[in-house]
N, C-alpha and C positions, 0 to 999 in steps of 0.2 A: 385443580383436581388431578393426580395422579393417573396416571396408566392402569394403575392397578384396582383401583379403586374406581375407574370409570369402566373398567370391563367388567367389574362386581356388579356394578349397581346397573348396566346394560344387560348382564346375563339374568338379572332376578325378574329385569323388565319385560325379555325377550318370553320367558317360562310362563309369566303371566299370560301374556299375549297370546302365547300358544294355548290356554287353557280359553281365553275366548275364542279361539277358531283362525288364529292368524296362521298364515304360510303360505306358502309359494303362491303368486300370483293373486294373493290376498291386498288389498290396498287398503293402507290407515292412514286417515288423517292425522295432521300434525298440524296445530294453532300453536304456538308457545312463542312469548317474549325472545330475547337473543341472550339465552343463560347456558349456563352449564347444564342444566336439566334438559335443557334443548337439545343438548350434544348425547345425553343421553337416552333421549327420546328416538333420534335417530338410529344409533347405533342398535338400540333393543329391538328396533321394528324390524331394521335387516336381518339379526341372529336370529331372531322368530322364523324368518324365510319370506316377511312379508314385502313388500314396497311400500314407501313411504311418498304420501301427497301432500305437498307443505301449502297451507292457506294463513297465507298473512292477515296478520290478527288486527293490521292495519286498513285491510279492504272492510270496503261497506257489505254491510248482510247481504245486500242483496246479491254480490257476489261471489262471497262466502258461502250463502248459500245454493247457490248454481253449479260451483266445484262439487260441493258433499252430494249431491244431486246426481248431478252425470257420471261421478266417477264413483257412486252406488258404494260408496266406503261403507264399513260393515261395525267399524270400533273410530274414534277419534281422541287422541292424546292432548291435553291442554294445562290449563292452571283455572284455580276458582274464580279468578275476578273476567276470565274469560268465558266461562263457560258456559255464563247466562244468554250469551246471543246464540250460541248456536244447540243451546239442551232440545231444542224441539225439530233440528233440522233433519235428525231419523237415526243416525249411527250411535253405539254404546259409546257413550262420554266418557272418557277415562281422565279424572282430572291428576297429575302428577304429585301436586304438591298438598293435595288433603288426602289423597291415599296409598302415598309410599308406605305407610307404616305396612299396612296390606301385604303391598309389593315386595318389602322388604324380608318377609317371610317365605321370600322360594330360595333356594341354592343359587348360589352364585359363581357356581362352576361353567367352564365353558360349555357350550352345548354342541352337539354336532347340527354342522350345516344339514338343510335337507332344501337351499334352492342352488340351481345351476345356472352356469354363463348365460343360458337363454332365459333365466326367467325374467321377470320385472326387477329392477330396486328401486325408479322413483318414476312417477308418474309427474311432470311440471305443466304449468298451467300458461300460456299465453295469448296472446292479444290474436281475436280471432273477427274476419274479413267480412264472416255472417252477421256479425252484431253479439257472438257470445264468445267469450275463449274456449279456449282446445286445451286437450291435453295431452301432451309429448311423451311417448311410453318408453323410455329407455330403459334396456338390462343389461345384467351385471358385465357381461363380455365390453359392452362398452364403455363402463366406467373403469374398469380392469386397464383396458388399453390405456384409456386417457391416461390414469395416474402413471403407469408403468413410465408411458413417455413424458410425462411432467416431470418427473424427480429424474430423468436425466438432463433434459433442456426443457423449459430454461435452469431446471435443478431446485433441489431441497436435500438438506441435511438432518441429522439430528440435532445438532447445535446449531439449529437456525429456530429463530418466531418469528412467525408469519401473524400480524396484526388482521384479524380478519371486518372487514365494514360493509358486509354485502346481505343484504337481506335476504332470508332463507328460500321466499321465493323466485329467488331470481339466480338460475340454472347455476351460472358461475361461482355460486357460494358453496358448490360442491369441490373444486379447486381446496378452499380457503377454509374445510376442514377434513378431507379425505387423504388431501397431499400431506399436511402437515401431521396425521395419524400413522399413514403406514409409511413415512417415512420417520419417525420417533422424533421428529420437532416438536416444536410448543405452540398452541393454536392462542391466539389471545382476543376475546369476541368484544368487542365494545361496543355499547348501548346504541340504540338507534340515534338518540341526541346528540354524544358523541361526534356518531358520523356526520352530523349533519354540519357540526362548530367545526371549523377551521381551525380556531385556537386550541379548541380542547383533544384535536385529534391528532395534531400534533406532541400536545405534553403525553398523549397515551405513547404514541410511538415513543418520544421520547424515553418515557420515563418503564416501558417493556423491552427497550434495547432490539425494536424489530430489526430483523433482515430483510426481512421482504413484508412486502405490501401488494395487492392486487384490488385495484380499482379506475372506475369510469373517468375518463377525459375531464368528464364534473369536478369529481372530489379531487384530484391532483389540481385543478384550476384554482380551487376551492382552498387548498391549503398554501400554495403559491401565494395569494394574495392574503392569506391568516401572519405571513410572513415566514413562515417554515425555512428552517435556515439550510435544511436537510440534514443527509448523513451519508458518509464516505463508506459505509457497509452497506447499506440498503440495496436491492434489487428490485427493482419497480416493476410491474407487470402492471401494465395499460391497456384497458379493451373495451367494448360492449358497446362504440359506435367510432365512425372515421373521426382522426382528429391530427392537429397539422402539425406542420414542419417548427412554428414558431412555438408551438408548447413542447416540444422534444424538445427544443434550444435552450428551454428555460428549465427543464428537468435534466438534460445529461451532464450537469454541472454539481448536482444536487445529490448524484447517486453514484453506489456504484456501474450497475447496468443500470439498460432500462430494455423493455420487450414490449413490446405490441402484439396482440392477444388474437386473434379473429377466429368467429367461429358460429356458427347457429345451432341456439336451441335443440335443431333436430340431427346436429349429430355431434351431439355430447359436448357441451360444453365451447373450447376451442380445438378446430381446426389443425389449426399454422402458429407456430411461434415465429419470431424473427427480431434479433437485435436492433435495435434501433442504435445509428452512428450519424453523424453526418449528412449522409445524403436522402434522408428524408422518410415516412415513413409509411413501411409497405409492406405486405402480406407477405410472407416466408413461404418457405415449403411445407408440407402437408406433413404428420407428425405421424407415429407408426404406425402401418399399414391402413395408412389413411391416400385415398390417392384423389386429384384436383382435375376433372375436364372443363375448357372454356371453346363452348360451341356457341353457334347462332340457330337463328330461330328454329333452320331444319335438323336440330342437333347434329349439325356437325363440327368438329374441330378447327377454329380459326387459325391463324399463321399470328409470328408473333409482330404485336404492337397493335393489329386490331382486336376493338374490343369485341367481347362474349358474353355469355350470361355462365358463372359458376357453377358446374354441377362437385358434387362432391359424392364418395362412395368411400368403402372398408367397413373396418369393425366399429367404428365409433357412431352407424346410422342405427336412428330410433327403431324402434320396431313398428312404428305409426302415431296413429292421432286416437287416440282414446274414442272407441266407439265413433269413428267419424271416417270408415270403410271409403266415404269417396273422395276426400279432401288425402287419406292416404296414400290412393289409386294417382292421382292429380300431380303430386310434390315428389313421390318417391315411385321413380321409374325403373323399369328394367334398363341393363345396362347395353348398350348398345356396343362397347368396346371390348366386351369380356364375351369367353365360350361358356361360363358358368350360369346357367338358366337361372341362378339363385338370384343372381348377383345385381343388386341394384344400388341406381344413383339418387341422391338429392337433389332438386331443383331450388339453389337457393333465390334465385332472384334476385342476384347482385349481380351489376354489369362490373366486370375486371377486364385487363390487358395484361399478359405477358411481357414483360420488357426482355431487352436480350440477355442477362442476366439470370434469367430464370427465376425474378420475383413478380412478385402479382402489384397489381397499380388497382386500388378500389375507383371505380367512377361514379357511382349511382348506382340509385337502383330502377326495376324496370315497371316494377309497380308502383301504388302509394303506400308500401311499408317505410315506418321512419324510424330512429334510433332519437331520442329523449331525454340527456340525461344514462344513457345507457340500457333502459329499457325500450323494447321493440313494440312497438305499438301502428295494429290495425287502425288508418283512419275510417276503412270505414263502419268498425264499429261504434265510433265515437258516431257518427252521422246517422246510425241508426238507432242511436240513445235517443238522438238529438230529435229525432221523426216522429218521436211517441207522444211529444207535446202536441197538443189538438191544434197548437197558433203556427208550428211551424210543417209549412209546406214542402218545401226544400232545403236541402242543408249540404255544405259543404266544409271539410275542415282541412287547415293546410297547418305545414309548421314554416313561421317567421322566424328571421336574426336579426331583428332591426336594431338591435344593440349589441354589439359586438359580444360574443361568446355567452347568448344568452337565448335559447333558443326557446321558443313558447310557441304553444297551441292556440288557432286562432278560430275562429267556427263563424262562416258566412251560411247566414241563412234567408229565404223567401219566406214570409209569412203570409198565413191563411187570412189572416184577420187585420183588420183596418188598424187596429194600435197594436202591435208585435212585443211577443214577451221579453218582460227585461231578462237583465243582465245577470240579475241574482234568482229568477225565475228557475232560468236556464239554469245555472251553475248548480241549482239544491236540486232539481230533477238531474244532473247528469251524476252528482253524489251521490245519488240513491244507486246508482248502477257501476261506478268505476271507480278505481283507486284515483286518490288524486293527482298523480304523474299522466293520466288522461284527461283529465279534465279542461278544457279550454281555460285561458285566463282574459280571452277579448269575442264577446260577440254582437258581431256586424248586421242588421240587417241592410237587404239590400231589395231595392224593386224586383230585379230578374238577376239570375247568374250569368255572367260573362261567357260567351261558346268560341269555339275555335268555329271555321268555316267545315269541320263535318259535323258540326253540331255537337260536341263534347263541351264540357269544361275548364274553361280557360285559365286554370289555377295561376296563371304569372298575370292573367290580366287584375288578378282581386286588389283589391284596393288594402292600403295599409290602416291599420284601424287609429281614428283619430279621434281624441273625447270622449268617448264612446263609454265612459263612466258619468261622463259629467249628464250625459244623457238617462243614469238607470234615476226612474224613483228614489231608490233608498238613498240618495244621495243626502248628507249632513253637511252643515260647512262647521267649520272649527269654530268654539267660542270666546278663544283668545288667543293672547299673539303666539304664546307658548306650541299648541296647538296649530296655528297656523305656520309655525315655524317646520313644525315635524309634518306636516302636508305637505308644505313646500320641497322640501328635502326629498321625498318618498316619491313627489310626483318628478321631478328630478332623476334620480338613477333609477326608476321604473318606466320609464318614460313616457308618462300617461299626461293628458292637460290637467286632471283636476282628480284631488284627492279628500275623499270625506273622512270623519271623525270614525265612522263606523263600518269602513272598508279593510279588509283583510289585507294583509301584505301580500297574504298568498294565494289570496283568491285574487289578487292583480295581478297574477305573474311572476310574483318576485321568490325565486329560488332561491337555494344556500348561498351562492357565488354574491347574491343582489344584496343579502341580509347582512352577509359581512360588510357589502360596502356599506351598506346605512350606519353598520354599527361603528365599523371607523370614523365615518365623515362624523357620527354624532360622538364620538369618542373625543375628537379633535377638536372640533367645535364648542362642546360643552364643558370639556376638561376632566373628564371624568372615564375610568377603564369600563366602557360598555362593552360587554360578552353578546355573542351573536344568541344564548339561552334565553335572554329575557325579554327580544323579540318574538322566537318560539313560546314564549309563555305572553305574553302581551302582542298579538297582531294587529291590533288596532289603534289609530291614530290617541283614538279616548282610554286603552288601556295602556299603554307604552307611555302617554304625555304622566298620568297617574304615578305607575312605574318610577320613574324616573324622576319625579317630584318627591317618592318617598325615599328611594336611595342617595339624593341629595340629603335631602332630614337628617337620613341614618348618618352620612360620609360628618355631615357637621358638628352632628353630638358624638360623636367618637374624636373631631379636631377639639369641640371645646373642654371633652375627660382630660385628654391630651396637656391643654394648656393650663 
């Protein structure tokens, strides 16, 4: 789609929009696939003057529902094969692709703005500590700033494309289509599958001639092992959780730069840029008129090399938490360094050190917020999912590595009841409530939880989960060797004792980075080019063994046309 033609069909969108009551400080949902309409869905809500609230079309209703709820949206932008779950959630459904024709009847001139720096433009939704997400209110002054400083460092051109793989939900994907617009590059979106294959997202890049890319430690891991040969143009932009020295090593060979991204949610996006060379990788300085305090607990400023907890302030802080007055009050502080009454800080809750250098050294953090995969995730919301079962008493959830570069959620619980609910119990009630990047992949019961000597929770004392499949009900054993080959394999690079016929890959844990290795090893093995897709379409031992019994079929009666 053209420039020309997406400000046409954004200006017809925005006219309409104002004819239902959209404008300033108006919030509209947005459900859509990851299309070009998507991009214009965006664009139209802004010119209207409204803010845009993105609900991934991939979360369960029940969470879907909970956004359009709190954040009392008024109109919602979608498509028809969507719009069935949420027709009854209260907002005017605007489906895009059954009534453009409508739309397409207002002028398609530009319109004048009528919101300002201070209004809203998007309200983001995240992992929240109560047991429900929040929503993160940022305006336009703040994303003004952001882009300003992004297209000078780490930079964008108009002869550059930028590959975007970041799901709309997730704050940073405002980077990966606002930088590449007003700087006159080419935005190129590719399907959520896509992002997910290794192989297939590299023939995208490949075959779009990207310059830059922006994504999580995951999916660069993710295509490293797809075998990505890289590209000598590329500019890599890395972030959305800490990640080492030995994955730089393996990317600054692969690109031209590469940058590490840091930054939270609550003040816009990223932070800090900072090249990544050599000596390993670390948080930069604060981006324009963005400024970085690292105090301790009496909010004062440390010296450097002891650690601190990160406050951050400037123009790139949220305006709050949607309707959540005291978790506002709580995070975003007055500023203790400034004469300006206004002027306040972030409390991110990340422990850092200054080195002498003048860069930041991430150490932890000071709560149990964790990073997933790139997404930021309240544990203990998950624990309060987990409490609503009648069988569990207490609950606890922590994130594991027990396989190298493969992080998973793991959920220890006390049960109420003399037989403790399984495994798949658990898992379809916590679906009911969270995207699946929340979701545990192992749950433990245990007698009592583990205390430190003042009586807390002893998260390093919890035990590694072992078998702990082989123990649920629904367990199947394989009914041949075929079958028992592809369990053995699975139970192998997921690193579980025992794997049924009718167990999920991904309800074991096993992520994109996991899925490619299966599909190599069974590539290898079998002799045959297996794509990480037909895993995503077959997760089960019984539908994958199927699978792959009929694409042998297929491979032999095209060798015997052949001969």
């Amino acid at each position: 789609m053209s420039y020309d033609e997406l400000n046409r069909r954004a200006n017809q969108l925005a006219r309409y929009l104002r004819r239902l009551g959209v404008g300033p400080e108006v919030l509209v949902g947005i459900c859509l696939e990851r299309s070009v309409e998507m991009v214009v869905g965006l664009l139209g809500i802004l010119k209207a003057g409204g803010a845009y609230v993105p609900i991934d079309p991939l979360y369960p209703p029940d969470r879907q529902a909970h956004m359009i709820q709190d954040s009392r949206i008024p109109v919602l932008l979608t498509q028809a094969n969507l719009a069935g779950g949420l027709a009854n959630a209260g907002p005017q459904v605007v489906t895009l692709d059954t009534e453009w024709e409508e739309i397409a009847q207002e002028l398609g001139e530009d319109l004048e703005s009528n919101a300002g720096p201070d209004n809203l433009a998007y309200v983001i939704y995240t992992s929240g500590s109560t047991g429900k997400p929040k929503g993160v209110e940022i305006c336009h002054r703040a994303v003004v700033n952001f882009l300003n400083s992004m297209r000078i460092t780490p930079g964008m051109e108009a002869g550059d494309t930028l590959v975007s793989v970041t799901t709309l939900s997730f704050d940073i994907f405002g980077l990966e289509l606002w930088l590449p617009l007003v700087t006159g590059a080419k935005a190129v979106i590719v399907s959520h599958q896509v992002a997910m294959d290794g192989t297939a997202l590299a023939e995208a890049m490949l075959r779009s001639g990207a310059t830059v890319m922006q994504a999580t430690p995951s999916t660069w891991r993710l295509l490293l092992q797809s075998g990505w040969e890289g590209n000598p143009r590329l500019k890599i932009l890395c972030g959305g959780e800490a990640w080492s020295r030995e994955l730089a090593e393996q990317l600054l060979p692969k690109c031209k730069t590469l940058w590490n991204m840091y930054g939270p949610t609550e003040t816009t996006i990223w932070s800090a840029v900072q090249e990544v060379r050599r000596d390993g990788v670390l948080i930069g300085h604060p981006i324009a008129n963005t400024q970085f305090y690292v105090v301790d607990s009496h909010l004062q400023l440390v010296p450097v090399g002891l650690p601190g907890e990160l406050l951050i302030g400037g123009d790139g802080l949220a305006r709050g938490y949607l309707n959540r007055p005291e978790f506002t009050s709580e995070k975003f502080i007055a500023n203790p360094f400034s004469a300006d009454r206004n002027s306040r800080l972030y409390r991110t809750g990340d422990l850092v050190r200054y080195r002498p250098d003048g860069l930041l050294e991430f150490l932890g953090r000071i709560d149990h917020q964790v990073k997933v995969r790139g997404f930021r995730i309240e544990l203990e919301e998950i624990e309060t999912a987990l409490k609503r079962h009648a069988g569990v008493q207490q609950a606890v959830v922590v994130v594991r590595e027990d396989i190298p570069d493969n992080k998973r959620l793991v959920a220890y619980f006390v049960s109420s009841d003399e037989q403790p609910p399984g495994h798949s119990e658990l898992r379809n009630l916590l679906k009911q409530h969270l995207p699946d990047y929340m979701v545990p992949s192992d749950y433990v019961a245990l007698r009592e939880l583990p205390l430190t000597p003042n009586g807390k929770i002893d998260r390093k004392a919890l035990p590694r989960p072992e078998g702990t499949r082989a123990e649920d009900s629904g367990y199947v054993a394989p009914g041949d060797a075929f079958e028992q080959y592809l369990c053995e394999a699975w139970a192998t690079v997921l690193g579980v004792e025992k794997v049924g016929i009718h167990d999920n890959f991904f309800d074991l844990g096993g992520l994109s980075l996991l899925a490619l290795r299966i599909a190599s090893v069974l590539s290898s093995e079998l002799r045959v080019d297996l794509r990480v897709a037909i895993l995503f379409d077959n997760p089960t031992i019984e539908e994958l063994a199927l699978a792959l019994e009929e694409n042998a079929m297929d491979q032999q009666a095209r060798t015997d046309r052949l001969i």
